[in-house]
C-alpha positions in Angstrom: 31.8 -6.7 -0.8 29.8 -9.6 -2.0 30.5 -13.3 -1.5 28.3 -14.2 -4.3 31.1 -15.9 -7.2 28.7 -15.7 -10.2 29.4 -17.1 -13.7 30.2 -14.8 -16.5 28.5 -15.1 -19.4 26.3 -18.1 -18.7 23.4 -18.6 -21.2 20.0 -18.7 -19.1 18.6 -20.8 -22.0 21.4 -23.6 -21.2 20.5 -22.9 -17.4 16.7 -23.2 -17.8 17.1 -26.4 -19.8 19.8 -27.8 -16.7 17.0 -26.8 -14.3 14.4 -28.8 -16.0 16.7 -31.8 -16.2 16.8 -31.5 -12.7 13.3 -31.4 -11.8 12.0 -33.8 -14.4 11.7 -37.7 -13.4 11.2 -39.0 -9.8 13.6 -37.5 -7.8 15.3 -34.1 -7.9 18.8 -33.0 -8.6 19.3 -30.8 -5.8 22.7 -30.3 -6.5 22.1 -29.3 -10.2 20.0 -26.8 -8.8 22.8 -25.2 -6.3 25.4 -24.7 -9.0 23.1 -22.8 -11.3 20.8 -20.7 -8.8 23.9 -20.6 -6.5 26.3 -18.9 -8.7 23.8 -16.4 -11.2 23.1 -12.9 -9.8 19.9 -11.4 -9.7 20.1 -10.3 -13.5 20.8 -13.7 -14.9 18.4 -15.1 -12.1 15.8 -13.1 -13.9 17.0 -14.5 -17.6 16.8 -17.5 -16.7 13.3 -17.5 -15.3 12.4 -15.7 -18.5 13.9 -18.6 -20.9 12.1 -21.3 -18.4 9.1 -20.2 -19.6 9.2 -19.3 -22.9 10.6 -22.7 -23.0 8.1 -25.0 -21.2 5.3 -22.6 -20.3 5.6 -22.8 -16.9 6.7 -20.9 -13.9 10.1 -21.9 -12.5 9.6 -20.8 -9.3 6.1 -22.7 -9.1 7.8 -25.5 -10.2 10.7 -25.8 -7.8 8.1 -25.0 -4.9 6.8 -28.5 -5.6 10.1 -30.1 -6.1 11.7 -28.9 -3.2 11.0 -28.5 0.5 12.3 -27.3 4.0 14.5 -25.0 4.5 16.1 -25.5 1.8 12.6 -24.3 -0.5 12.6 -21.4 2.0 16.3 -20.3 0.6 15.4 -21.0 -3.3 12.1 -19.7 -3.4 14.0 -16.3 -1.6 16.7 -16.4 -4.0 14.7 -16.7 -6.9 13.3 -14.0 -7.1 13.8 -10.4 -7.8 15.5 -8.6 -5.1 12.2 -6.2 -4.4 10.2 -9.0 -4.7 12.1 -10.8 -2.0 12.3 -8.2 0.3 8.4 -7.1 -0.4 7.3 -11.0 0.7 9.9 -10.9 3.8 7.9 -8.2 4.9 4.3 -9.5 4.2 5.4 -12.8 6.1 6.9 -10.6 9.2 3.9 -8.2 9.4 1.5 -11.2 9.2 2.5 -13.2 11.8 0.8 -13.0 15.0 3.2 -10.8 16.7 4.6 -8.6 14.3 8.2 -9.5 13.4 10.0 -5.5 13.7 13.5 -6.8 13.6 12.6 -7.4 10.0 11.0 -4.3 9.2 13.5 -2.1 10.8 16.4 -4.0 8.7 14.6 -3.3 5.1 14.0 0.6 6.3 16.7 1.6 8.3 19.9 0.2 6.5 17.9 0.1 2.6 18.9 3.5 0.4 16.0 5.1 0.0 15.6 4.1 -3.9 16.0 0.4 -2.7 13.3 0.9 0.0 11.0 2.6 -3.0 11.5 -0.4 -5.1 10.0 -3.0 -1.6 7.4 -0.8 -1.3 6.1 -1.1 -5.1 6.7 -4.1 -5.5 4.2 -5.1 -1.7 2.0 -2.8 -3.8 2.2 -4.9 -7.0 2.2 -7.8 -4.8 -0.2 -7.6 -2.4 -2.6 -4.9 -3.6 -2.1 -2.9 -0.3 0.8 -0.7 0.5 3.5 -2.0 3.3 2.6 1.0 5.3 -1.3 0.1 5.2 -0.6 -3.5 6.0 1.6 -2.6 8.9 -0.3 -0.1 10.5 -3.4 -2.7 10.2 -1.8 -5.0 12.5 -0.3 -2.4 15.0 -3.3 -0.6 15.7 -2.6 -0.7 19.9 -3.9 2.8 20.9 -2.1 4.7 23.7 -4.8 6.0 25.4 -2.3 8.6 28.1 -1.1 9.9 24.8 -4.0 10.7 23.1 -5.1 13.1 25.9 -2.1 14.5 26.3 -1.8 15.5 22.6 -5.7 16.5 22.2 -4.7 19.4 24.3 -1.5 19.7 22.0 -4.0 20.4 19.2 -7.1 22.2 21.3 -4.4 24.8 22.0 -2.7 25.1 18.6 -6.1 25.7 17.2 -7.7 28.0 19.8 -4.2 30.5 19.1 -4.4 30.4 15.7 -1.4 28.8 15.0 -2.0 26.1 12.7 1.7 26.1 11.5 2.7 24.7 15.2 5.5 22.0 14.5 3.9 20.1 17.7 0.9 19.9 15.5 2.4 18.8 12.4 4.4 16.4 14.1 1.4 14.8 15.5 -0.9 15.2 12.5 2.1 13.2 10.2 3.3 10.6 12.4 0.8 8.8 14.2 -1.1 6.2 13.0 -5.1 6.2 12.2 -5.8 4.4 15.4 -4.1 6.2 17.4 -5.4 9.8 15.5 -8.3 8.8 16.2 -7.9 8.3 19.7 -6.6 11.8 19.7 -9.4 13.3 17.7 -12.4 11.4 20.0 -10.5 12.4 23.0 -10.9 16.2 22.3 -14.4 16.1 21.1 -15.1 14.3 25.1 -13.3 17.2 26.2 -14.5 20.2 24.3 -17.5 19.3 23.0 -16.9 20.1 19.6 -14.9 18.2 16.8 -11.4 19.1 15.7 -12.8 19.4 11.9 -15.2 21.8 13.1 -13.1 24.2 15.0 -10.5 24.3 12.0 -13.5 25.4 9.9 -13.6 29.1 9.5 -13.1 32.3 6.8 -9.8 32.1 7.3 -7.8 32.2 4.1 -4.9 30.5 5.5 -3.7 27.9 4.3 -2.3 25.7 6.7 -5.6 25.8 8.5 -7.8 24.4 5.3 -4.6 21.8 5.1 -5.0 20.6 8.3 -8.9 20.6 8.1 -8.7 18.7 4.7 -6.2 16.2 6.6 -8.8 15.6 9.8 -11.4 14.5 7.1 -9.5 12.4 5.4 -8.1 10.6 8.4 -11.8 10.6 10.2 -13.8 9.5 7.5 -12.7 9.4 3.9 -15.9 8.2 2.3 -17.6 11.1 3.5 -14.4 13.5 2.5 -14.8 11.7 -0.6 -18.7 12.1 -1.4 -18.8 15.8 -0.3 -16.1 16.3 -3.1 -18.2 14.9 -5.7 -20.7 18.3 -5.7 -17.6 20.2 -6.7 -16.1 21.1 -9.5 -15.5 18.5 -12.6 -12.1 18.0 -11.9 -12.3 17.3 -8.8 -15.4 15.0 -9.6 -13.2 12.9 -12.0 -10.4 12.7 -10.0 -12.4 11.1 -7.3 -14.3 8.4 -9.7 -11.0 7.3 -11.7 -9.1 7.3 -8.2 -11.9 5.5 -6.1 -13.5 3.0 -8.6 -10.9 0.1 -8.2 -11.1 0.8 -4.3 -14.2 1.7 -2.1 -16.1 4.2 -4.9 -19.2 1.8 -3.7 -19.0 3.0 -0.2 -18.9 6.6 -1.4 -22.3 5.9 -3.5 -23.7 4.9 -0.6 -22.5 8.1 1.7 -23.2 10.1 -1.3 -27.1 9.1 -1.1 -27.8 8.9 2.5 -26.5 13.1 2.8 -28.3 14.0 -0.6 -31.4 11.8 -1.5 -30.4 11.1 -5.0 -27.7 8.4 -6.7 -24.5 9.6 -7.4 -25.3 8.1 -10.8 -28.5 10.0 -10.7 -26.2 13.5 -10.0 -23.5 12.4 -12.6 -25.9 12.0 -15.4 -28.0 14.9 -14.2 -24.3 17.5 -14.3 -22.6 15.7 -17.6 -22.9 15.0 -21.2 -21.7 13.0 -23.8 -18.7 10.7 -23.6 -17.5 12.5 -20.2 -21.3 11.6 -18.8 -20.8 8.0 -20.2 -17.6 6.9 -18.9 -18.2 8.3 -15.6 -21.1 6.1 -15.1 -19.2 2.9 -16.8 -16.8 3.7 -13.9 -19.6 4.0 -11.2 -20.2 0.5 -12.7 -23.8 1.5 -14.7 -24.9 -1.0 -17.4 -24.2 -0.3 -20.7 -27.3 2.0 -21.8 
């Protein structure tokens, strides 16, 4: 059960104006501050930082970040916020230091339910403007060299019996990192001379072998998945612009040019017409014409 004692129908426009009391003038009222923030739960937490600033037009938690410091900040600051919130920044600040703090990590997804652990990882999202599981696997990128050979001939023989549904193959394929997929994938092209994307290439109509070929691609070198995409079909063609344009779409332009010899804004203008034709080259970031 909780330890939090929180007050029953407290007005957050009575606690907002209390908080300012207690930050305004020279010195702060600390203990004004503990027996508002210390007895509201996250709801009225919320409320209250909602009525701050429709009151004074100004962030509350900015504002008790510059009246308070220590440890004591540290706990505020953490309290303050929304729960996701809190959690999504306790993981930024463990992944970012310069060993990566796990203990932190493994607490938010081992013990959170998985709706909680949904709500962390949009809110990182929101936050940060990279997923937790980018972030993370950007700063634990150590390759295990033993293991990509062993699993490269995992895969070689998957492929060469046909049996792209292998769970050994899956396994590997969903739950290693980019580094160390790559590792794998380098390490079989040393040893047989060929790529991985190319030997899952074929007439084959099953379909387990064109996921696992559209899945090397991606993981290898997603620009170029990317740009060979865009002389397909107009669905496909949209959902890679209105996907990509926030993100890398540049990159792609440039992949897109060096395999075909002509712009992608060039091809787009070339294949569409009318308002379709003009937004997609707004997106690809063409002047207003």
């Amino acid at each position: 059960m909780a330890t939090l004692i929180a007050m029953d129908n407290a007005s957050p426009i009575e606690d907002a104006e209390i908080l300012h009391k207690a930050c305004k003038g020279w010195g702060t009222d600390e203990k004004l501050i503990i027996n508002i923030l210390g007895h509201r739960n996250a709801t009225q937490r919320k409320q209250i930082r909602e009525a701050y600033e429709r009151l004074y037009e100004e962030d509350l938690i900015k504002r008790l970040e510059s009246e308070l410091s220590g440890d004591f900040e540290r706990a505020v600051y953490r309290w303050i916020l929304d729960p996701v919130d809190r959690d999504a920044v306790l993981a930024h600040v463990a992944i970012k230091k310069s060993e990566v703090d796990f203990k932190v990590l493994i607490e938010i997804s081992c013990i959170y339910s998985p709706e909680e652990l949904l709500g962390v990882r949009r809110a990182y999202q929101n936050r940060y403007k990279h997923s937790l599981e980018e972030d993370l696997a950007s700063h634990t990128s150590e390759v295990n060299a033993r293991l990509a050979d062993s699993e490269a001939d995992i895969v070689h023989k998957a492929i060469k019996d046909n049996c792209f549904n292998n769970d050994e193959l899956i396994r590997i394929l969903t739950t290693r990192s980019k580094p160390q997929l790559n590792a794998t994938f380098n390490r079989y092209r040393e040893d047989h001379k060929t790529s991985i994307s190319k030997d899952l290439l074929g007439d084959s109509g099953n379909s387990f072998q064109k996921a696992l070929h559209t899945t090397v691609r991606c993981i290898t070198d997603p620009h170029k998945y990317y740009a060979k995409k865009m002389g397909t079909d107009e669905d496909s063609v949209t959902r890679v612009i209105v996907t990509r344009a926030e993100k890398d779409l540049k990159e792609i332009k440039e992949v897109y040019y060096k395999k075909n010899s002509i712009s992608l804004d060039d091809a787009i203008a070339k294949d569409t017409s009318g308002d379709y034709k003009d937004f997609l080259l707004a997106l690809l970031g063409k002047p207003d014409h």
